[in-house]
C-alpha positions as CSV (number, residue, x, y, z in Angstrom):
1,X,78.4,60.7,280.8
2,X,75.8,58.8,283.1
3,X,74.8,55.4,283.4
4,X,71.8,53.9,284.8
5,X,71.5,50.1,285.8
6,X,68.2,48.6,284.3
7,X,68.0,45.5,285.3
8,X,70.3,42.9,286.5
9,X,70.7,38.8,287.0
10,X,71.5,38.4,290.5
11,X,72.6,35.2,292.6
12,X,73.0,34.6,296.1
13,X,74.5,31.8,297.1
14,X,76.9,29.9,299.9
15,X,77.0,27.8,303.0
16,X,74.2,27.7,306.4
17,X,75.8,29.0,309.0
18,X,73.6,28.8,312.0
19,X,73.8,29.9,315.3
20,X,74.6,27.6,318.5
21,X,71.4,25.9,319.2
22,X,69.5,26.4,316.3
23,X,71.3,23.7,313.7
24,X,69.5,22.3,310.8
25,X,68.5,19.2,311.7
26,X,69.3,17.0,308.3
27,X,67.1,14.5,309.6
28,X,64.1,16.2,310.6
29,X,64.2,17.5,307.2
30,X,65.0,14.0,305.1
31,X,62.2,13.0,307.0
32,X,59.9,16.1,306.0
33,X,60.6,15.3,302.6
34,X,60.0,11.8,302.3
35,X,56.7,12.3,304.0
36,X,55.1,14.7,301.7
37,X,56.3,12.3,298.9
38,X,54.5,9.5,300.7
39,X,51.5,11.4,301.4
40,X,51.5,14.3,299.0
41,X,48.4,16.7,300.2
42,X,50.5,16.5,304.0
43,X,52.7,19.4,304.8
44,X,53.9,18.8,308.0
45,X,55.0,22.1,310.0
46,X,58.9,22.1,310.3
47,X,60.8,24.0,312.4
48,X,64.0,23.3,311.0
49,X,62.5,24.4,307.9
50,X,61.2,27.8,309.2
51,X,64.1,28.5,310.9
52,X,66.1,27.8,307.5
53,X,63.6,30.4,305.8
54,X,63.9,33.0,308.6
55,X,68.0,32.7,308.3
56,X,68.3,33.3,304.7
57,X,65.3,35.8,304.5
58,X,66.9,37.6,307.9
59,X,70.5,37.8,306.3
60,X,69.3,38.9,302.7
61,X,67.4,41.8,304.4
62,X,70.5,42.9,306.7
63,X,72.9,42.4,303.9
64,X,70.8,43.4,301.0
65,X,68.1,45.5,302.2
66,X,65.7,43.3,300.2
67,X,62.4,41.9,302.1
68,X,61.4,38.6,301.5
69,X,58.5,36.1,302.4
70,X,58.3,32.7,302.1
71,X,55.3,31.7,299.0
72,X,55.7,27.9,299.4
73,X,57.8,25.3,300.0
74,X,58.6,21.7,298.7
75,X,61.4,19.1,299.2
76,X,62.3,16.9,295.9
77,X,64.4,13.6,295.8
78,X,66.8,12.8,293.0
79,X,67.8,9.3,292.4
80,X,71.1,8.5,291.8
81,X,72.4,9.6,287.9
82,X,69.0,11.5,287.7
83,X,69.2,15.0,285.3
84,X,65.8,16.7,286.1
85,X,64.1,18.9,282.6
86,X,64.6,22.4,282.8
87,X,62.6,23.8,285.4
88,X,61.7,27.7,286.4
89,X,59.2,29.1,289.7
90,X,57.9,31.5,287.7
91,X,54.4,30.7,285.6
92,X,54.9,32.6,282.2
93,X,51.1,33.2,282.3
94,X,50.5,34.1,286.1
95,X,53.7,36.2,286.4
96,X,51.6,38.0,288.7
97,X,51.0,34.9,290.9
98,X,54.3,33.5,290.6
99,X,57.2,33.7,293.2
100,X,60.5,36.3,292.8
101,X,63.0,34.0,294.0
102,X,64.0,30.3,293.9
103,X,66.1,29.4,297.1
104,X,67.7,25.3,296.3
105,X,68.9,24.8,299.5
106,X,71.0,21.1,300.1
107,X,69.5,18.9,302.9
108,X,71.4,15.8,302.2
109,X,73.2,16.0,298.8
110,X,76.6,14.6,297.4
111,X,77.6,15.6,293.3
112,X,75.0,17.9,292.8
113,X,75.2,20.1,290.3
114,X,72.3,23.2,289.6
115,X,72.8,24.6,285.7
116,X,71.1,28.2,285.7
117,X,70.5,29.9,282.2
118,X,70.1,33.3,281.4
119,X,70.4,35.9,278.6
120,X,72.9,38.4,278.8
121,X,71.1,40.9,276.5
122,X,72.2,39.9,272.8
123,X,74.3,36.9,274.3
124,X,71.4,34.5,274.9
125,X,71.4,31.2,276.8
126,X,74.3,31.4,278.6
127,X,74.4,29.2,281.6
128,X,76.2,28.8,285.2
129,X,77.0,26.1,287.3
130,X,76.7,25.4,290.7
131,X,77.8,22.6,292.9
132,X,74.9,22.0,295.9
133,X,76.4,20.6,299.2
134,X,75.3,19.4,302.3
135,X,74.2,22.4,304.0
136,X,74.5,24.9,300.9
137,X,71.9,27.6,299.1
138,X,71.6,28.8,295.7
139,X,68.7,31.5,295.0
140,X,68.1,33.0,291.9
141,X,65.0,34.9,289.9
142,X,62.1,32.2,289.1
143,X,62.1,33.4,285.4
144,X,65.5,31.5,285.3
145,X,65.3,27.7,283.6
146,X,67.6,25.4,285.5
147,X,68.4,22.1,285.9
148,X,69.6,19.9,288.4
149,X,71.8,17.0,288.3
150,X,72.9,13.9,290.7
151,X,76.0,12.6,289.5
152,X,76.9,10.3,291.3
153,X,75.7,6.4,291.2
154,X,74.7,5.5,294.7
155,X,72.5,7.7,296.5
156,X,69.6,9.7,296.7
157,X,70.0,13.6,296.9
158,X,67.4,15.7,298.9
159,X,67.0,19.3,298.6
160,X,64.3,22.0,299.7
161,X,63.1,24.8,297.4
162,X,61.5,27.7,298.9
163,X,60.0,29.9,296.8
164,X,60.4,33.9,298.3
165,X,58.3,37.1,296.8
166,X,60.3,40.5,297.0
167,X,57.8,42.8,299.1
């Protein structure tokens, strides 16, 4: 008897743990974010932000042997109570354009909750949930829908997403 894996949902996920010297700054990147929604064609060059990207794309390689680059990147702000529609990276009519990965990483966050659906070949829309911290990833395939979800009542959340392709 043989078996061969066709496919698979994978998820990486867990806490930043950088090296001495080369922190993420939470402010530079609050900051970052609320620029580029005050002055949305304005991408300001980060290096907290590329240091972020070489981390995680550095320690999926070494740990995974899978090589990623960074497509784009965006920061998002979610009001207090605010439940987002589902969302996925992945255009259904560009696939070929679109991004591999989703990487939600938590700049500043507090009760935030990522719901990820996926099919589980006949057991379709099945979901799991995630709770984003300060400091904390999730990254998933962009063909996954997901949602995200501030819970609590008095601040704002911010988050990066940085959208990988699997060379």
């Amino acid at each position: 008897m043989n078996k061969k894996v066709l496919s698979e949902q994978v998820l990486y996920y867990g806490n930043i743990s950088m090296p001495k010297g080369f922190e993420i700054e939470e402010k530079n990147l609050t900051n970052d974010i609320l620029q580029s929604e005050l002055y949305p064609n304005t991408v300001p060059f980060s290096k907290t932000l590329d240091r972020l990207s070489t981390y995680i794309s550095d320690h999926i390689n070494v740990k995974y042997n899978i090589n990623l680059i960074q497509k784009n990147t965006y920061g998002n702000i979610y009001r207090p109570g605010e439940i987002t529609l589902p969302m996925a990276g992945a255009d259904p009519v560009d696939l070929k354009n679109s991004p591999d990965f989703i990487l939600l990483y938590g700049v500043k966050v507090r009760d935030c909750n990522i719901r990820i659906y996926y099919d589980d070949n006949r057991r379709k829309g099945r979901s799991w949930d995630i709770q984003l911290t300060t400091n904390s990833f999730v990254m998933f395939p962009s063909t996954n829908m997901y949602i995200i979800s501030n819970s609590q009542k008095s601040l704002l959340n911010f988050t990066q997403t940085i959208n990988y392709e699997y060379i």
